[in-house]
C-alpha positions as CSV (number, residue, x, y, z in Angstrom):
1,X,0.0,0.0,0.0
2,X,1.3,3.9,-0.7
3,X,-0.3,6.7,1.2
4,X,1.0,10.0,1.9
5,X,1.0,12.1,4.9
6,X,0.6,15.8,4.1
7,X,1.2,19.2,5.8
8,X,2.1,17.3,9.5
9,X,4.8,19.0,12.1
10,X,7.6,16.3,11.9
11,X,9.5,15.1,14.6
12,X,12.5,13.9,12.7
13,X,15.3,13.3,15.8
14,X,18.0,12.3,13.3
15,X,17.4,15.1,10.9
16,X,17.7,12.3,8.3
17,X,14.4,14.1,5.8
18,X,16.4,17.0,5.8
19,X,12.9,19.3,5.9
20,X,13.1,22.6,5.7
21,X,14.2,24.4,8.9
22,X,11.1,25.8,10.9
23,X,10.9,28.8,13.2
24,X,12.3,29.1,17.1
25,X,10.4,26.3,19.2
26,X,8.2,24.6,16.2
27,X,8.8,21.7,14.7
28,X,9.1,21.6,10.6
29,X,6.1,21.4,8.4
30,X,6.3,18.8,5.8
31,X,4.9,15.7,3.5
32,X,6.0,12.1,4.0
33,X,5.2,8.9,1.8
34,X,5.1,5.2,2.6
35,X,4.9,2.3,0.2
36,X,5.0,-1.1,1.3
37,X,5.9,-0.4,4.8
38,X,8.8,1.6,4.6
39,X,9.5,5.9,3.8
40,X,9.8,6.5,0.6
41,X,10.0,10.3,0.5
42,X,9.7,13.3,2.1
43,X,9.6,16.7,1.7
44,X,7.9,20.1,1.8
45,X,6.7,19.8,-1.7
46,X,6.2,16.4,-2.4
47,X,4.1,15.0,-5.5
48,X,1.3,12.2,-4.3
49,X,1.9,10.3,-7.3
50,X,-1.0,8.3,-7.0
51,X,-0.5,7.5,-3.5
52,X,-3.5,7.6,-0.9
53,X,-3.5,11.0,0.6
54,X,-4.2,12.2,4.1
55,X,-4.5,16.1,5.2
56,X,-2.5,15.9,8.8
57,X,-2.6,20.0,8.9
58,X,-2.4,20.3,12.7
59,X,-1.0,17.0,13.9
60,X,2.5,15.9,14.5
61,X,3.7,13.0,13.0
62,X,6.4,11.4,15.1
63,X,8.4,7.6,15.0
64,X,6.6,5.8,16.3
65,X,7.0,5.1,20.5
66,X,9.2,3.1,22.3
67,X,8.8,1.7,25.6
68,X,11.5,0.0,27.8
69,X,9.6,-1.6,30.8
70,X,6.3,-3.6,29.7
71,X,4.8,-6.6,31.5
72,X,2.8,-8.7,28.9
73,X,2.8,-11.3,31.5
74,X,3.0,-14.3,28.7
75,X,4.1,-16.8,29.3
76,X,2.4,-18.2,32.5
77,X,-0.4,-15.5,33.2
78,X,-2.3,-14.7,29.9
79,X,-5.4,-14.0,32.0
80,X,-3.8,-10.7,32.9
81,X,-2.5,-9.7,29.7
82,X,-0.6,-11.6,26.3
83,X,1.1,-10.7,24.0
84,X,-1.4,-9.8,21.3
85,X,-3.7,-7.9,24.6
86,X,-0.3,-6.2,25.3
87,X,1.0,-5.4,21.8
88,X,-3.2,-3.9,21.1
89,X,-2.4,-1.8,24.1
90,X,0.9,-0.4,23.3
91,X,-0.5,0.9,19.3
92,X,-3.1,1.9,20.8
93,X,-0.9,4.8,23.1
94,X,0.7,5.3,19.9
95,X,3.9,2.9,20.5
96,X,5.7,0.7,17.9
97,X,8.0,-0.7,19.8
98,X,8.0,-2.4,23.3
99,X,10.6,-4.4,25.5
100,X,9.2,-7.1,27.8
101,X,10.6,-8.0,31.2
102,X,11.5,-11.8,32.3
103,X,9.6,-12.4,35.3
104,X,6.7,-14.4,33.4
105,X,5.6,-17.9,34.6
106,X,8.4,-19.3,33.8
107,X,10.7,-16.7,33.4
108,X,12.5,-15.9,30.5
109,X,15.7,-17.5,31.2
110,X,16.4,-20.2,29.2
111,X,17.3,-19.8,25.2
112,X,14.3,-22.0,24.0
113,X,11.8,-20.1,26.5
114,X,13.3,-17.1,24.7
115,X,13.1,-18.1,21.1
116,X,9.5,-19.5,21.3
117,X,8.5,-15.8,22.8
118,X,10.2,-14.5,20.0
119,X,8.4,-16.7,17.8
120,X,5.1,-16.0,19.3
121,X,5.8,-11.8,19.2
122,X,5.0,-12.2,15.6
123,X,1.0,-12.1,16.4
124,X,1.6,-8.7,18.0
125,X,1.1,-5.9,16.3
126,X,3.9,-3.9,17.8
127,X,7.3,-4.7,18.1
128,X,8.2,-7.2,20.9
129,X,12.1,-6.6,22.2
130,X,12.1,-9.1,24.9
131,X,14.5,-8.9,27.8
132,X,16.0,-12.1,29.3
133,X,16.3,-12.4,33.0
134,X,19.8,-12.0,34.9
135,X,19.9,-15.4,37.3
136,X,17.8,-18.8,37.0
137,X,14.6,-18.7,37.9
138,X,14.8,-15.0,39.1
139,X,15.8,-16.9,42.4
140,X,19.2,-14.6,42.8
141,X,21.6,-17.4,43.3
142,X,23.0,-18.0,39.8
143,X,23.5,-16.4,36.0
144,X,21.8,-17.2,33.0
145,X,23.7,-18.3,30.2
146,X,24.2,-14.5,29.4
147,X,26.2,-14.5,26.1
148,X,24.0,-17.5,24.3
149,X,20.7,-15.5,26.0
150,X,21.9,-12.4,24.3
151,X,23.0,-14.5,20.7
152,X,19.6,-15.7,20.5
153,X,18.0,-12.2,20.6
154,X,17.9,-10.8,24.2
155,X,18.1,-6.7,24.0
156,X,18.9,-6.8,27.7
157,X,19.2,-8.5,31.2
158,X,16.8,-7.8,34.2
159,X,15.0,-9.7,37.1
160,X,12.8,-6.7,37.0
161,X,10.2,-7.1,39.9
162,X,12.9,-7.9,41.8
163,X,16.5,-6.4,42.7
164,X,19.4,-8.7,42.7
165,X,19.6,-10.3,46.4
166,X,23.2,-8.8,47.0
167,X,26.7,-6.8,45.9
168,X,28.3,-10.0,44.7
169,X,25.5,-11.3,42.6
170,X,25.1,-8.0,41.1
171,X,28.6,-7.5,40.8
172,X,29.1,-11.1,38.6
173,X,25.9,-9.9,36.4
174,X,27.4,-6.8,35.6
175,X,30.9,-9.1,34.6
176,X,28.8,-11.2,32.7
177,X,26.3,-8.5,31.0
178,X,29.7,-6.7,29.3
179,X,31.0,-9.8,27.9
180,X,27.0,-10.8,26.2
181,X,27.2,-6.7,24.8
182,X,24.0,-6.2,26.9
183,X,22.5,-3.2,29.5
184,X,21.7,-4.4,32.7
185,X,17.8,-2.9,33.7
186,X,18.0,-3.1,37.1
187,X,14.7,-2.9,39.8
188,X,16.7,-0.7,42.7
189,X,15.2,-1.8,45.9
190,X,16.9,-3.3,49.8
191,X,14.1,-5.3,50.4
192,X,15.5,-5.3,54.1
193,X,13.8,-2.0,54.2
194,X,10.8,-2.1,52.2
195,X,9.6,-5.6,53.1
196,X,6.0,-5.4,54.0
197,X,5.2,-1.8,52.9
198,X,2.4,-0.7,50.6
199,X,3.1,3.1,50.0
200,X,6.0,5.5,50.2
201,X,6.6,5.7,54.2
202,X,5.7,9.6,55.0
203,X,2.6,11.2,56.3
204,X,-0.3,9.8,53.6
205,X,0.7,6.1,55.0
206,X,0.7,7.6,58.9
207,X,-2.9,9.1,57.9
208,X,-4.2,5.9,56.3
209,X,-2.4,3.8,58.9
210,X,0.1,1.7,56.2
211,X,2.9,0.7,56.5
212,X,5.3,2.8,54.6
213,X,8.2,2.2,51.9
214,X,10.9,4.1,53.0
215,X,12.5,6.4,50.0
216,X,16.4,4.7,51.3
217,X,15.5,1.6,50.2
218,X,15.6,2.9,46.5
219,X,18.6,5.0,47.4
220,X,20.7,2.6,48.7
221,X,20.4,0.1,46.3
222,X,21.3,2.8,43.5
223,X,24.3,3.5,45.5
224,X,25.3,0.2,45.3
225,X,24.6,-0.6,41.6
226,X,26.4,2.8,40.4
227,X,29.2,1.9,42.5
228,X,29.7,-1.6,40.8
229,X,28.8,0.1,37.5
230,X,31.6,2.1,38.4
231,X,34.2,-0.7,38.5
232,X,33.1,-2.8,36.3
233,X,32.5,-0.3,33.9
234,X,29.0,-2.1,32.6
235,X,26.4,-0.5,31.3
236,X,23.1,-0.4,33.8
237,X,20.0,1.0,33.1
238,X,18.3,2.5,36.2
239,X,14.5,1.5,36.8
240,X,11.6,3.8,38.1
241,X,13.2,6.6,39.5
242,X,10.9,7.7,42.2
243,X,12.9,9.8,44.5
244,X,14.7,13.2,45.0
245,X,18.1,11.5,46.0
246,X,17.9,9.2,43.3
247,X,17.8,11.8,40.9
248,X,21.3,13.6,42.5
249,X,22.7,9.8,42.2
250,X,22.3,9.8,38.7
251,X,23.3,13.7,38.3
252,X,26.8,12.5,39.8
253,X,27.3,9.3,38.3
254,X,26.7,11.1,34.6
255,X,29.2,13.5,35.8
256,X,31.7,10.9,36.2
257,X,30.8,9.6,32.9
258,X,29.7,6.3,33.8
259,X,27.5,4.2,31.8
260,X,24.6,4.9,33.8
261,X,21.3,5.6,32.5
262,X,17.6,5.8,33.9
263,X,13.9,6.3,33.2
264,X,11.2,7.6,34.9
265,X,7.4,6.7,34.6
266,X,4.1,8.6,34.1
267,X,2.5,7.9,36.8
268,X,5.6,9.0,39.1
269,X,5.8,12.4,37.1
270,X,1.8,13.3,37.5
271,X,0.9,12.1,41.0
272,X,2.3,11.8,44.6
273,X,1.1,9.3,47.6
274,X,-1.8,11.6,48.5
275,X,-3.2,10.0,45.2
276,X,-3.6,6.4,47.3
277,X,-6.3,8.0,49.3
278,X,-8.8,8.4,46.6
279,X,-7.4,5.6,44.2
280,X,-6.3,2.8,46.4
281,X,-4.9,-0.3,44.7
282,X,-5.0,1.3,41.4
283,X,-2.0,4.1,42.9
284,X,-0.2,0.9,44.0
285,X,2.9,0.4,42.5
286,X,6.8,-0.5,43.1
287,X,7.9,1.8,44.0
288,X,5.6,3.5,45.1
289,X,4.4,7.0,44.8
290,X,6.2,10.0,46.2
291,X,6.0,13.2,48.2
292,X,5.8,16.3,46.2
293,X,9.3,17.1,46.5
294,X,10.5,14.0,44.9
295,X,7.9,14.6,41.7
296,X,9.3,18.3,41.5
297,X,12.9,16.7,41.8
298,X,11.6,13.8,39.0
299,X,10.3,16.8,36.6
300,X,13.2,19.0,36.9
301,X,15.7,16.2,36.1
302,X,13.5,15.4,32.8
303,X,14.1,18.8,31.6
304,X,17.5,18.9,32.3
305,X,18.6,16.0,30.5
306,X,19.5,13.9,33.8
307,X,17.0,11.2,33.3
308,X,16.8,9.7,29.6
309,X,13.6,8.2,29.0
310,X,9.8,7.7,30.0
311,X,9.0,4.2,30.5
312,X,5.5,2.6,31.7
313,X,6.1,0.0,33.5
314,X,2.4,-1.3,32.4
315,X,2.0,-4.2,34.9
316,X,-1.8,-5.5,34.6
317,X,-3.3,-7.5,36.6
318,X,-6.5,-9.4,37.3
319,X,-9.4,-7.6,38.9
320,X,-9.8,-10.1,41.8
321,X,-6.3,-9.2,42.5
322,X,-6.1,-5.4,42.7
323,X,-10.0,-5.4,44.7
324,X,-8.3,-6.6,47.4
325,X,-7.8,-4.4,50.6
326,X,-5.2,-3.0,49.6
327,X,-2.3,-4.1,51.4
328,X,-3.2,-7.3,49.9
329,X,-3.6,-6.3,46.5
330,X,-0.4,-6.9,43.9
331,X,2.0,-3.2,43.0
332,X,1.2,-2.7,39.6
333,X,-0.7,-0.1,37.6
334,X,-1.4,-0.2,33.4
335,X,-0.3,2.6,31.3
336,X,0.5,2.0,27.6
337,X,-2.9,4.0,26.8
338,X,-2.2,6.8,28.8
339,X,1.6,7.3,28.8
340,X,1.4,9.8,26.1
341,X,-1.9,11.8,27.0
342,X,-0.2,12.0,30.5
343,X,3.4,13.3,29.3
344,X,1.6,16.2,27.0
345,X,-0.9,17.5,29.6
346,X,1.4,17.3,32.8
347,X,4.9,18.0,30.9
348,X,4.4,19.7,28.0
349,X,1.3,21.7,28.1
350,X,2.2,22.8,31.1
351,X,5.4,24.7,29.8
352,X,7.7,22.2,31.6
353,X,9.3,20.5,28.8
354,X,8.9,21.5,24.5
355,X,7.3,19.1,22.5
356,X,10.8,17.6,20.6
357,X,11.9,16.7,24.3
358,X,9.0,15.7,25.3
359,X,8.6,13.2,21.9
360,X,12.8,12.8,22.5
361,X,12.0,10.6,26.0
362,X,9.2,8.7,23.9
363,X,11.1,7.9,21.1
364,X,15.0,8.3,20.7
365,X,15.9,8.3,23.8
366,X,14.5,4.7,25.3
367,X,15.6,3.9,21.4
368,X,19.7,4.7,22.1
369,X,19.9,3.0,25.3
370,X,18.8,-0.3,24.1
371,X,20.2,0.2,20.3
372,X,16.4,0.0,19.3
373,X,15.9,-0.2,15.6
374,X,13.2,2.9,16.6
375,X,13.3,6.2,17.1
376,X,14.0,7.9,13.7
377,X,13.1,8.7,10.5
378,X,14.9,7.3,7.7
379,X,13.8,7.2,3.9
380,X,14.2,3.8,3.3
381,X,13.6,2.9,6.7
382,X,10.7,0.9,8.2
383,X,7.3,3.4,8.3
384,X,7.0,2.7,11.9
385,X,5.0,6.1,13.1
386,X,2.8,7.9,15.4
387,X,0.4,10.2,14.1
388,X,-0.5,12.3,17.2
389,X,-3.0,15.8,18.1
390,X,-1.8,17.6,20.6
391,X,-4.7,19.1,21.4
392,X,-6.9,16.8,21.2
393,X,-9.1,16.3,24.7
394,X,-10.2,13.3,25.7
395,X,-11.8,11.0,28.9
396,X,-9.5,7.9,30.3
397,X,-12.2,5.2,30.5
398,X,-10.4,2.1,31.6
399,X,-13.2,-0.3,30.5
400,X,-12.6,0.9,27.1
401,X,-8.9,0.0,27.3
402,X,-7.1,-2.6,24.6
403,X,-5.0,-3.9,27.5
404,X,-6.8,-6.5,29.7
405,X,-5.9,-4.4,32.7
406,X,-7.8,-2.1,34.3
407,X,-6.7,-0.1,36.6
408,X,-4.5,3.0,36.8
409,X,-4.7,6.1,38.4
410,X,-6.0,8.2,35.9
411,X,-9.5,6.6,35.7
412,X,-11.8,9.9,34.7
413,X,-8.8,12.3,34.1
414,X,-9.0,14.2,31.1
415,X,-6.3,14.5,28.8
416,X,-4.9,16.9,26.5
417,X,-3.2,15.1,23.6
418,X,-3.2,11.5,22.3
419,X,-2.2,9.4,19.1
420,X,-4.5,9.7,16.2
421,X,-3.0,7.2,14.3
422,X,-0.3,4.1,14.8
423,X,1.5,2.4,11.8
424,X,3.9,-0.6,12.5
425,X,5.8,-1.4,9.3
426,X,3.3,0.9,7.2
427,X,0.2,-1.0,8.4
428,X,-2.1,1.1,10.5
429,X,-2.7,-0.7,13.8
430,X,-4.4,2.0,15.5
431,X,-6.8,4.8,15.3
432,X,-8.2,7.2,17.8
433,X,-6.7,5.3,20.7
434,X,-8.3,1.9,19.2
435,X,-6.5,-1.1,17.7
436,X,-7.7,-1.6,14.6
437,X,-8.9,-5.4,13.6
438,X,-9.7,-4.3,10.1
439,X,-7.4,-2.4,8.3
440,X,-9.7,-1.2,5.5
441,X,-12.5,-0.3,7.9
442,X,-9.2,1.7,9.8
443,X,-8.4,3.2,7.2
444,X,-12.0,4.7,7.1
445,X,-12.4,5.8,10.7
446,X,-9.1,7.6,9.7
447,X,-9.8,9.2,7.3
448,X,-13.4,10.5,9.0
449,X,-11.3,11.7,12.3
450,X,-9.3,13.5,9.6
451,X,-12.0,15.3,7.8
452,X,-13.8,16.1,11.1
453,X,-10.6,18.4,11.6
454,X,-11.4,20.0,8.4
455,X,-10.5,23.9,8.8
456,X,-8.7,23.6,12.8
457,X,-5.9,24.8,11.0
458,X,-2.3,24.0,12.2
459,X,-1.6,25.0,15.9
460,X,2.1,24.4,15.5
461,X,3.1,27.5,16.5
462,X,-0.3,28.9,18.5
463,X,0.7,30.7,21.8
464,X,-0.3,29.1,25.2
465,X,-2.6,32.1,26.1
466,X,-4.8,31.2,22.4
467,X,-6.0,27.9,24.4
468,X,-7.7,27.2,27.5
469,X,-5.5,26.3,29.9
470,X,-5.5,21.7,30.2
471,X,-6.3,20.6,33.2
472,X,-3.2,19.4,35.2
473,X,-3.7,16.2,37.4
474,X,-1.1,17.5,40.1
475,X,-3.0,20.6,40.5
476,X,-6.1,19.2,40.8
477,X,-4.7,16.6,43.2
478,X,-3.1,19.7,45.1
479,X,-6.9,20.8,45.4
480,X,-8.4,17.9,46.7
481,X,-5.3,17.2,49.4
482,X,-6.4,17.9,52.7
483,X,-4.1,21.3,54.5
């Protein structure tokens, strides 16, 4: 199939279509075409030649997203999510490309449990970069067969859902990752300390009488890793930031120049542990949400270039489970479908971050730390893209949701800013937030959405003051907190 995308803002990280330069703060207008699932052309004159034309005046057409930290919980628990669920999730937020973690049922950590996953990833529609796991079983006590685990198509290492157990396991795993040519993703937690807690210890958990999570036991144990990153000189990838001091670990360890990088999630940027109160279960994650202060620090380090991607963590899980009271219910929230309405109403619209950074943590970013083919632009290169309106307002309604999980946090927010659009490999997967089952009846709903924007012009450049104001989560959470 050839279609063409015309008059769209381009988020071209590479710089690789060469468009024409736009003004201070926009992104560049321009026209790009797709045949048989890979760019063609682009340009800001570019002849259809007969292909299928869509007006994306207004929109921004991005690569599309990338996500380091998914739980599709196959194989072992497919009644919480699979990976066709999962991968109808992910293009429906607008991502292309997704990296699984181990800690299925069994774990990935064996070279035929691997290969048949990667087998099986072919009935997703978005791209499936599983992780292996670092020891046997996720049990702590001994290494995979790192190197033939990496061979056979591994993108990374991580018992993710739990840390490693101690300094000399994670020391051997950090050996063992530099010889496979693999990052470590490593879940920083001393479980010494947060064994038995339900929310970040502080005064939410005194008022609601939980247990708390104390903020050292993520600090610690990203003292330790960057100080074995440090001497072994491997590459780590830090987990879940949640906390203010585990942003000024990172900021020091990047000014040594170690191979340290990190991500931070949605759901830790938007909210703080006051939102347990009113959500329960469905603010109940690991770690858990923080105090004000550690959100501000969490922001801040975003826009100054200290933490290098937004990851979701989506962990779904059964209803039965998460009803629970909730220090019996599982950590774990969803958040493929919301990642990137959350990022452009609390991050971007908000003046925090520009729209290229904003797309950079989305796209190129989680791309470079895993050397993802994703994240750019290329003509010749796989048409793998997000079609997204920034302005576009819209209701989270979990029991609308592609994933098979439920519940998250935002339940009832509204948003400002989704994908319109998600083609993997030139073949549109999603539209309006839904995955599409029938590509010609997408194609339809697409090209309706498009038409009903018929004359709302391109706000590319419009000043804040021209629009209403979006509504900000953390401010209306600041609203409802009691003094």
């Amino acid at each position: 199939m050839r279609f063409q995308l015309e008059g769209a803002r381009i988020y071209d990280p590479t710089s690789s279509l060469r468009l024409p330069p736009a003004g201070p703060g926009e992104l560049p207008r321009g026209n790009l075409q797709v045949e048989d699932g890979r760019i063609v052309a682009a340009g800001a004159e570019l002849p259809a030649g007969g292909a299928r034309v869509l007006d994306a005046t207004g929109l921004v057409l991005a690569p599309g997203l990338a996500d380091l930290h998914v739980h599709f919980r196959d194989p072992g628990e497919e009644a919480k999510e699979d990976l066709v669920s999962g991968g109808r999730a992910a293009v429906a937020g607008g991502f292309a490309h997704v990296v699984t973690m181990a800690n299925t049922r069994p774990p990935i950590d064996e070279v035929p449990r691997l290969r048949d996953l990667i087998t099986r990833s072919g009935a997703s529609p978005v791209r499936i970069h599983p992780a292996a796991a670092v020891t046997r079983g996720l049990g702590g006590e001994s290494l995979t067969e790192m190197v033939r685990l990496a061979e056979a198509g591994a993108c990374a290492f991580t018992d993710d859902g739990r840390p490693l157990p101690d300094a000399r396991m994670a020391r051997l795993a950090m050996r063992y990752s530099t010889l496979a040519g693999r990052p470590l993703l490593l879940h920083a937690e001393d479980p010494s300390l947060s064994a038995g807690g339900v929310m970040r210890l502080g005064l939410a958990a005194t008022r609601m009488g939980l247990k708390g999570i104390p903020a050292t036991s993520e600090e610690v144990a990203i003292a330790r890793e960057i100080a074995l990153a440090r001497e072994t000189g491997a590459r780590i990838h830090l987990q879940h930031l949640s906390t203010a001091r585990a942003v000024e670990l990172v900021r020091q360890a990047k000014e040594e120049g170690l191979p340290v990088t990190a991500e931070v999630t949605p759901h830790h940027l938007a909210l703080t542990d006051e939102a347990v109160a009113r959500w329960g279960a469905s603010a109940k994650m690991n770690p858990p949400l923080g105090t004000a202060a550690d959100r501000e620090a969490l922001r801040q380090a975003l826009a100054q270039g200290l933490i290098d991607c937004i990851a979701t963590d989506h962990a779904p899980h059964s209803r039965e489970e998460k009803d629970q009271e909730l220090d019996l219910a599982p950590f774990g929230v969803v958040g493929l479908e919301t990642a990137l309405g959350v990022v452009l109403t609390e991050l971007v619209h908000t003046g925090l971050l520009d729209l290229a950074r904003a797309l950079h943590l989305l796209t190129a970013g989680p791309a470079a730390i895993l050397d993802l083919p994703a994240g750019r632009l290329d003509v010749g290169g796989p048409a793998d893209l997000v079609l997204i309106d920034p302005w576009e307002r819209w209701t989270v309604e979990p029991e609308r949701f592609a994933s098979k999980g439920r519940h998250t946090p935002f339940a009832g927010a509204v948003l400002t800013g989704r994908a319109v659009a998600t083609w993997v490999g030139g073949r549109l997967q999603a539209v309006g937030g839904r995955p599409v089952d029938d590509e010609a009846e997408g194609w339809r709903a697409l090209e309706a959405h498009l038409a009903g924007r018929a004359g709302a012009g391109d706000p590319g450049a419009r000043p804040a003051g021209e629009t209403p104001e979006p509504r900000s989560l953390w401010r209306a959470e600041r609203a409802r907190t009691p003094a």
